[in-house]
C-alpha positions as CSV (number, residue, x, y, z in Angstrom):
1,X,-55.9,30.1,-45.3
2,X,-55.6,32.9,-42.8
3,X,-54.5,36.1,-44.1
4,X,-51.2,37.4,-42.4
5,X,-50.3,41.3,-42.2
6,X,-46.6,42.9,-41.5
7,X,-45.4,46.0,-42.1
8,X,-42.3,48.1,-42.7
9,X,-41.4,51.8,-42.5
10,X,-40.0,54.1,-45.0
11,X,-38.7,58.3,-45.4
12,X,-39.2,59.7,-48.2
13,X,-37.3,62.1,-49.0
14,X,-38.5,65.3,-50.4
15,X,-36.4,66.5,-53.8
16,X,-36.6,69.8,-53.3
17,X,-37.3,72.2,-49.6
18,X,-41.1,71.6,-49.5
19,X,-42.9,75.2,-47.8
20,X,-46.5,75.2,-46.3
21,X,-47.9,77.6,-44.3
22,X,-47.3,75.7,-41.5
23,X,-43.5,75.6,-42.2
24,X,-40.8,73.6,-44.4
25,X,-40.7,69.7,-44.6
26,X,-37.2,67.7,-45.9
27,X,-38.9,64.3,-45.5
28,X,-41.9,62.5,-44.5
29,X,-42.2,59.0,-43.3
30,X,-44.9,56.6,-43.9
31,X,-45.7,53.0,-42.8
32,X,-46.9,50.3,-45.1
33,X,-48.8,47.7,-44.2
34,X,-48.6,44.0,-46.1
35,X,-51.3,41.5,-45.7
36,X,-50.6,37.6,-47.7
37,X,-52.6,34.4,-47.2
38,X,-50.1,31.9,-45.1
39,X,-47.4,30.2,-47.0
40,X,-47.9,33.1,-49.7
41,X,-44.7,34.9,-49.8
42,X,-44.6,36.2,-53.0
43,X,-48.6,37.5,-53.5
44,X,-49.4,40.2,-51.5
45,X,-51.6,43.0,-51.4
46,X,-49.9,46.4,-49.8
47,X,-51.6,49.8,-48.1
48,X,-49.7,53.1,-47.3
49,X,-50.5,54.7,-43.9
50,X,-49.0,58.2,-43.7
51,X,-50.1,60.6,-41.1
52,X,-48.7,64.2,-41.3
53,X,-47.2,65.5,-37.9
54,X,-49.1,68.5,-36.8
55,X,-52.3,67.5,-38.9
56,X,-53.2,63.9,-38.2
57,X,-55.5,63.0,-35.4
58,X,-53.4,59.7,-35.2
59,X,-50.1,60.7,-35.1
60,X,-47.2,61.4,-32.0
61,X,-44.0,60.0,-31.2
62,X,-45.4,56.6,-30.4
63,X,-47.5,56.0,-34.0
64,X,-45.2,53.2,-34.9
65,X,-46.9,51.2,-31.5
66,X,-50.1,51.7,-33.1
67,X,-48.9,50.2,-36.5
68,X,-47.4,47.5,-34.6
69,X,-50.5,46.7,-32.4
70,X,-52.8,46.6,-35.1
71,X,-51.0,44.7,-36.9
72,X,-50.5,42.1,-34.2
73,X,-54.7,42.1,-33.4
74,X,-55.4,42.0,-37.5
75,X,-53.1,38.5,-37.3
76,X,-54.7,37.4,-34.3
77,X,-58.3,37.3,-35.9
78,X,-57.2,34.7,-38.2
79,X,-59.2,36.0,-40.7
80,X,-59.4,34.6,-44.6
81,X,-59.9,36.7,-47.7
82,X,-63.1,35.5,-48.1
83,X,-63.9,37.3,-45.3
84,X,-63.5,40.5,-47.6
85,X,-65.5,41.5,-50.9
86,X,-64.8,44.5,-53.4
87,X,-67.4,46.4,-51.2
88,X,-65.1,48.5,-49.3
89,X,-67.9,49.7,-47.1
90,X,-68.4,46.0,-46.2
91,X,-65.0,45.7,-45.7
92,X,-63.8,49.1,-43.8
93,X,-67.2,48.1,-41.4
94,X,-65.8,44.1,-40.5
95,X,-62.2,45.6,-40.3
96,X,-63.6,48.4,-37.5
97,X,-65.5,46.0,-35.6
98,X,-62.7,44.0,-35.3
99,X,-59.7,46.9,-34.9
100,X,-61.8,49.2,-32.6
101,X,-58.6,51.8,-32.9
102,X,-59.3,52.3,-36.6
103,X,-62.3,54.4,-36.3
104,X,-59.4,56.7,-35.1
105,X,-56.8,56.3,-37.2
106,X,-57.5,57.3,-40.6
107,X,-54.2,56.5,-42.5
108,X,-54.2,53.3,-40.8
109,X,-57.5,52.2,-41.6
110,X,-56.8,53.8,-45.1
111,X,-54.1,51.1,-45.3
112,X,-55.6,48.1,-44.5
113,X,-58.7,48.9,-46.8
114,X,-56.4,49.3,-49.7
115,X,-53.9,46.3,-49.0
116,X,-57.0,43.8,-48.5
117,X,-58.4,45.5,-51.9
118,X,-54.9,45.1,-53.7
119,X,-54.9,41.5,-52.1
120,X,-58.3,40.7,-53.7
121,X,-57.0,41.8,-57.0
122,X,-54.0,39.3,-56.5
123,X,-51.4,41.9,-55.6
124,X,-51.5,43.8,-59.0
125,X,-51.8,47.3,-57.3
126,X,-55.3,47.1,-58.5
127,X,-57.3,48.8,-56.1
128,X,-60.2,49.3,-58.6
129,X,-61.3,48.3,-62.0
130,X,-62.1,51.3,-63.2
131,X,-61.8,53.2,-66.4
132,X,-58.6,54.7,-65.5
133,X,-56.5,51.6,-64.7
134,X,-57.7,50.6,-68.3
135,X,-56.0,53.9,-69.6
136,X,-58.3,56.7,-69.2
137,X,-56.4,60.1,-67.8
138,X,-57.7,61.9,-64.4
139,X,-57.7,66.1,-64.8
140,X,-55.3,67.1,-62.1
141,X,-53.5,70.4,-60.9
142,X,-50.0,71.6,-61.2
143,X,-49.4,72.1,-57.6
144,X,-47.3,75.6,-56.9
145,X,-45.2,75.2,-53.9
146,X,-44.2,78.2,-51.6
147,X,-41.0,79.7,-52.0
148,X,-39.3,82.9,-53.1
149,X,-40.7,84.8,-55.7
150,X,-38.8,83.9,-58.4
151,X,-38.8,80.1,-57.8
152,X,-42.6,80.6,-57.7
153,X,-43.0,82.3,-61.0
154,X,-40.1,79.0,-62.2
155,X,-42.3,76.8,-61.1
156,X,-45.6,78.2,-62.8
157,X,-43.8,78.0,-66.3
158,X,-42.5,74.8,-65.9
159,X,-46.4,73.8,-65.3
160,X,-47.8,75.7,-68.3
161,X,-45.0,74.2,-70.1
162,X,-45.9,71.1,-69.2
163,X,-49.7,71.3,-70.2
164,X,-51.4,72.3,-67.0
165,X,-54.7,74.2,-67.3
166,X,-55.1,74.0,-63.4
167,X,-53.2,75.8,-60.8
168,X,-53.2,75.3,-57.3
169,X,-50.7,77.8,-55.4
170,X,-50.1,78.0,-52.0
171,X,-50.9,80.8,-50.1
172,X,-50.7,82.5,-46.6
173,X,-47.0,81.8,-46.0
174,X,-45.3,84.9,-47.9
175,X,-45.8,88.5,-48.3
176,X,-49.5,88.9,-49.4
177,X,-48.8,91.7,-51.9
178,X,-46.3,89.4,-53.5
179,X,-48.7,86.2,-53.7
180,X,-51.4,89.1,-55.5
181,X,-48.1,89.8,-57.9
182,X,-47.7,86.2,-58.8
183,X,-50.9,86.2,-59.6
184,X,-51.2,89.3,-61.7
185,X,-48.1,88.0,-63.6
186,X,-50.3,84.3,-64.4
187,X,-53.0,86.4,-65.5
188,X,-51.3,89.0,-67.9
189,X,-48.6,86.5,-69.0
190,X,-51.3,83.6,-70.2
191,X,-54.0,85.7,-70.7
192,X,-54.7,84.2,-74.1
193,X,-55.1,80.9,-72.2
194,X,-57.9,79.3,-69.4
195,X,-56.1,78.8,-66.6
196,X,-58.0,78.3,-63.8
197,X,-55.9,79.2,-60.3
198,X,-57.1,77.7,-57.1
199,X,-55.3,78.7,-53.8
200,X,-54.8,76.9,-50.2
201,X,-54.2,79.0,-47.6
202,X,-54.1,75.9,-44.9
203,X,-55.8,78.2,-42.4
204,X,-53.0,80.7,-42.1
205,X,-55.5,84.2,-42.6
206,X,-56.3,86.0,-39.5
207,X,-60.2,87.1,-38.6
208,X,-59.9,91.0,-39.1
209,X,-57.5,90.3,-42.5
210,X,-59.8,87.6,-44.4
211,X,-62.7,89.7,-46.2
212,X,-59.7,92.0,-47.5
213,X,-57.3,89.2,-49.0
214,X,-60.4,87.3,-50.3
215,X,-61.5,90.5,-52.0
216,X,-57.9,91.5,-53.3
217,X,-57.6,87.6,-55.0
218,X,-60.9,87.9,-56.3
219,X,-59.3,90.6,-59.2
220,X,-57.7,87.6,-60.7
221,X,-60.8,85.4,-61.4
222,X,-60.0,82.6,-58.6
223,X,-61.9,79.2,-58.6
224,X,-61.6,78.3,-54.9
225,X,-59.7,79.0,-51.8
226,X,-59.3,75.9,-49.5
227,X,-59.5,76.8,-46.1
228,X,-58.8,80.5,-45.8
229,X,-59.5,80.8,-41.6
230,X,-58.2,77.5,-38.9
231,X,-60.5,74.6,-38.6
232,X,-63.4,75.8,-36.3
233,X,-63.7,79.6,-36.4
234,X,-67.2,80.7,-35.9
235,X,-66.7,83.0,-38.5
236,X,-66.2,80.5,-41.6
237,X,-69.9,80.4,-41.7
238,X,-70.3,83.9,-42.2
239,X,-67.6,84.2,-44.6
240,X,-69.4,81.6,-47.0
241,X,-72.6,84.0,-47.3
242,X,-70.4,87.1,-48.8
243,X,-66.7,85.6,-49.7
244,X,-66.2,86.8,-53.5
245,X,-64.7,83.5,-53.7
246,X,-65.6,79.6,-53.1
247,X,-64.7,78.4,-50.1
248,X,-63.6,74.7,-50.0
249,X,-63.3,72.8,-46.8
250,X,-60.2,70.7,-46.1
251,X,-58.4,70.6,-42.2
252,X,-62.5,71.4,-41.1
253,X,-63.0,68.1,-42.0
254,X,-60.4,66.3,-39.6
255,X,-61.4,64.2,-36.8
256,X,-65.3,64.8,-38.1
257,X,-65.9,60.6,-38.3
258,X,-69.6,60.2,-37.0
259,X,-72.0,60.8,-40.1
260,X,-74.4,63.2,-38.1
261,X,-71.8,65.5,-37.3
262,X,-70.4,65.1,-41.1
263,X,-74.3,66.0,-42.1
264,X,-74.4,69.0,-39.2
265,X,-70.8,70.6,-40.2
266,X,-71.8,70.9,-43.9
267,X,-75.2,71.9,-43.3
268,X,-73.8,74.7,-41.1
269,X,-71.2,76.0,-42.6
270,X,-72.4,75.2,-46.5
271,X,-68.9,75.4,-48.1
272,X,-68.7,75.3,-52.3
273,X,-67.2,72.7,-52.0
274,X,-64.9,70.3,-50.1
275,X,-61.5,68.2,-50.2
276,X,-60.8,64.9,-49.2
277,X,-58.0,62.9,-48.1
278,X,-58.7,59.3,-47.6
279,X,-55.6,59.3,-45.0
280,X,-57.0,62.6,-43.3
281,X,-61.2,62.0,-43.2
282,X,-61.7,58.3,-42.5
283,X,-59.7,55.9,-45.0
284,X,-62.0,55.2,-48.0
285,X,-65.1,54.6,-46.1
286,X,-65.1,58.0,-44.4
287,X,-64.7,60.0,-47.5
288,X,-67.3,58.2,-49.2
289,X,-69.9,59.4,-46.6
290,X,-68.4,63.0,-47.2
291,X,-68.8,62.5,-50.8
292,X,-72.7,61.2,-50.4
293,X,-73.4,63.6,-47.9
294,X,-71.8,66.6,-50.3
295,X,-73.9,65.7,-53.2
296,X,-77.0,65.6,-51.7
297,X,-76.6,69.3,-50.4
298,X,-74.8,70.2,-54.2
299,X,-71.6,70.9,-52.5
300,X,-68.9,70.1,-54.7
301,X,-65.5,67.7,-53.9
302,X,-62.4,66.7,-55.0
303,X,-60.0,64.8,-53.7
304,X,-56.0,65.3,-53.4
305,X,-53.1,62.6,-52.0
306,X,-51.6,63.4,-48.2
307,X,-47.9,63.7,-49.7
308,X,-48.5,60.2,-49.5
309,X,-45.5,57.8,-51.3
310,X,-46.9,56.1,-55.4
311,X,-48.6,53.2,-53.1
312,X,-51.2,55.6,-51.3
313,X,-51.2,58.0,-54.9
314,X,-52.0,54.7,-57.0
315,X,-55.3,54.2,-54.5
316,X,-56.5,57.6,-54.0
317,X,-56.2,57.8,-58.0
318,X,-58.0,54.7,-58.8
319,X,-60.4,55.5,-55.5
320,X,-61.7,58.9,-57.1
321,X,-62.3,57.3,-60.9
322,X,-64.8,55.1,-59.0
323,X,-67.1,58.5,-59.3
324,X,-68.4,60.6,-61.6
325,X,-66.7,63.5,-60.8
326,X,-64.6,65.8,-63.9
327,X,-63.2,68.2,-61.7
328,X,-59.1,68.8,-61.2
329,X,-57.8,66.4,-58.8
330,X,-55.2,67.0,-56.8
331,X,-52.8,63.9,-57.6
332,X,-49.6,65.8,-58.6
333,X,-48.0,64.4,-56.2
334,X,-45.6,61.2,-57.4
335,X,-42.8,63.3,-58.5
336,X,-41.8,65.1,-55.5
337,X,-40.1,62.6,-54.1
338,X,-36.2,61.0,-54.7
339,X,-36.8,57.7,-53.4
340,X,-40.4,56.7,-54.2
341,X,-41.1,53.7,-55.4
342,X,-41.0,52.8,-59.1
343,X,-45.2,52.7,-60.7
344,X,-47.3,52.8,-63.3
345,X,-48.4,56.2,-62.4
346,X,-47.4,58.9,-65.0
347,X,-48.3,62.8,-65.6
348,X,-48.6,63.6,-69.0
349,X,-50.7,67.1,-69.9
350,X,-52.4,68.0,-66.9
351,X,-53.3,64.6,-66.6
352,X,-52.4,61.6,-64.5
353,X,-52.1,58.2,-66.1
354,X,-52.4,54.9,-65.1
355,X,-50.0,52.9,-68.0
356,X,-51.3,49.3,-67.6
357,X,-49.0,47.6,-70.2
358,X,-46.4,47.7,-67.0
359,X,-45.9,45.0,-65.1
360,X,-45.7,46.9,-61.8
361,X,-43.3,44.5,-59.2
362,X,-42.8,45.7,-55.8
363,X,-40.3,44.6,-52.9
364,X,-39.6,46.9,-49.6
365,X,-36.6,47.9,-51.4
366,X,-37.5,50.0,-54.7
């Protein structure tokens, strides 16, 4: 039987004023693409395409079209699942041949990997077998969003509280002296525990400012920085030979698809490490080139969700356990939302779990 795709659209709304660096977000609206075998109405298999405005490669006004087209081409191949394996490099490649657009549309490609996967897996939301869809916990961060000082310093005892030995705050969007006080007041307050406090400053530090912030967080034993100058300043190689801190790579790595220029950037710039979005560098097939090509040079990864909705979270969860990888994730991400849908994905500790004894029934409504 021919496999069929559709899709629908859906905003999800944030439960709280989200604040970046590169402003404040009430909602975000993603587009999720369902692919069935004919006559199969109730079977599915179901992938989350979710470009950010102002970050994506893929997105404008008109990213719906794209959805739309691609969808229409995908039916047109009249393809069957046997067409597809649980190799989603062989996959991601026969969908790219056939969808030329893809190669440019991350989230898009991101979502028809995972769909045919879940499809494969008879609609379970299995993306993966892996150890943690069987129960095993993923290490993630507590994920400090910007905001006043006091809703900060709120927000960092609600994560201790809750069992979080990973911090990832914000940066770059407040007064700098008060970020260094947040800081000082983690480190003085738990200093009896081992917290480790990564930042993201999403680009936001300026060329004749960066040595002097880095150096200023460095008094407060930091384990990375993500991104501390804009995607493509000359001066982020420089910064990697003398930073105080590691450096990890995020935005760099946007619209980087061709894997000599993923080889040339890292060899380059030779970051501590980098971060991956499945829905920002190349669906699940790009980031496993980034990966490969990381651990060859002994540059370290991990990988966090795109604010994506529990359908994108579940894959990029059970995509990362495929690896061997113990760092922090960055999968916090399930909660922030007042209309997500329901799933099997929990946060317990610091960790993320995958509780299998549900049975995990979707419709476009929940």
């Amino acid at each position: 039987m021919a496999l069929q795709a559709s899709f629908f659209k859906k905003t999800l709304l944030f439960n709280f004023r989200a604040r970046t660096s590169r402003g404040a977000m009430s909602q975000k609206d993603s587009w999720f693409i369902k692919i069935r075998e004919e006559n199969e109405a109730d079977v599915f298999g179901i992938g989350e395409a979710g470009p950010l405005p102002g970050l994506s490669i893929e997105w404008d006004e008109a990213f719906e079209i794209k959805v739309a087209k691609a969808v229409v081409e995908f039916n047109h191949l009249r393809l069957s699942l046997n067409s597809f394996s649980e190799n989603f490099q062989d996959n991601s490649q026969l969908l790219l041949q056939q969808l030329p657009g893809l190669d440019r549309s991350p989230s898009l490609l991101y979502a028809f990997e995972t769909a045919i996967l879940d499809l494969l897996h008879e609609g379970h939301r299995i993306i993966f077998n892996t150890p943690f869809t069987k129960g095993t916990p993923i290490p993630i961060n507590g994920l400090i969003w910007m905001g006043g000082m006091d809703q900060m310093l709120q927000q960092i005892e609600i994560k201790i509280q809750e069992g979080f030995n990973c911090l990832k705050m914000k940066v770059g969007g407040i007064d700098f002296e008060r970020e260094c006080d947040i800081l000082q007041y983690i480190r003085r307050k738990y200093f009896k525990m081992d917290i480790m406090l990564r930042l993201d400053a999403n680009g936001a530090f300026k060329q004749d400012e960066v040595r002097y912030k880095l150096h200023e967080f460095s008094r407060f034993t930091i384990h990375s920085i993500e991104q501390p100058l804009k995607a493509g300043n000359p001066l982020m190689k420089d910064l990697m030979k003398d930073s105080p801190i590691p450096v990890a790579l995020d935005e760099e790595l946007i619209g980087v698809h061709e894997l000599d220029r993923k080889k040339e950037l890292l060899e380059r710039i030779r970051p501590a490490f980098i971060i991956l979005k499945p829905s920002l560098h190349g669906g699940l097939s790009g980031c496993d080139q980034w990966i490969k090509i990381a651990e060859k040079m002994n540059i370290g990864w991990w990988m966090t969700s795109a604010l994506e909705s529990n359908i994108g979270l579940n894959a990029v969860a059970q995509f990362v356990s495929k690896y061997d990888n113990t760092l922090h994730q960055g999968l916090g991400t399930g909660q922030i939302y007042s209309n997500n849908f329901e799933s099997p994905l929990q946060v317990s500790k610091g960790h993320l779990r995958f509780d299998n004894s549900l049975n995990w029934t979707l419709t476009e409504n929940n």
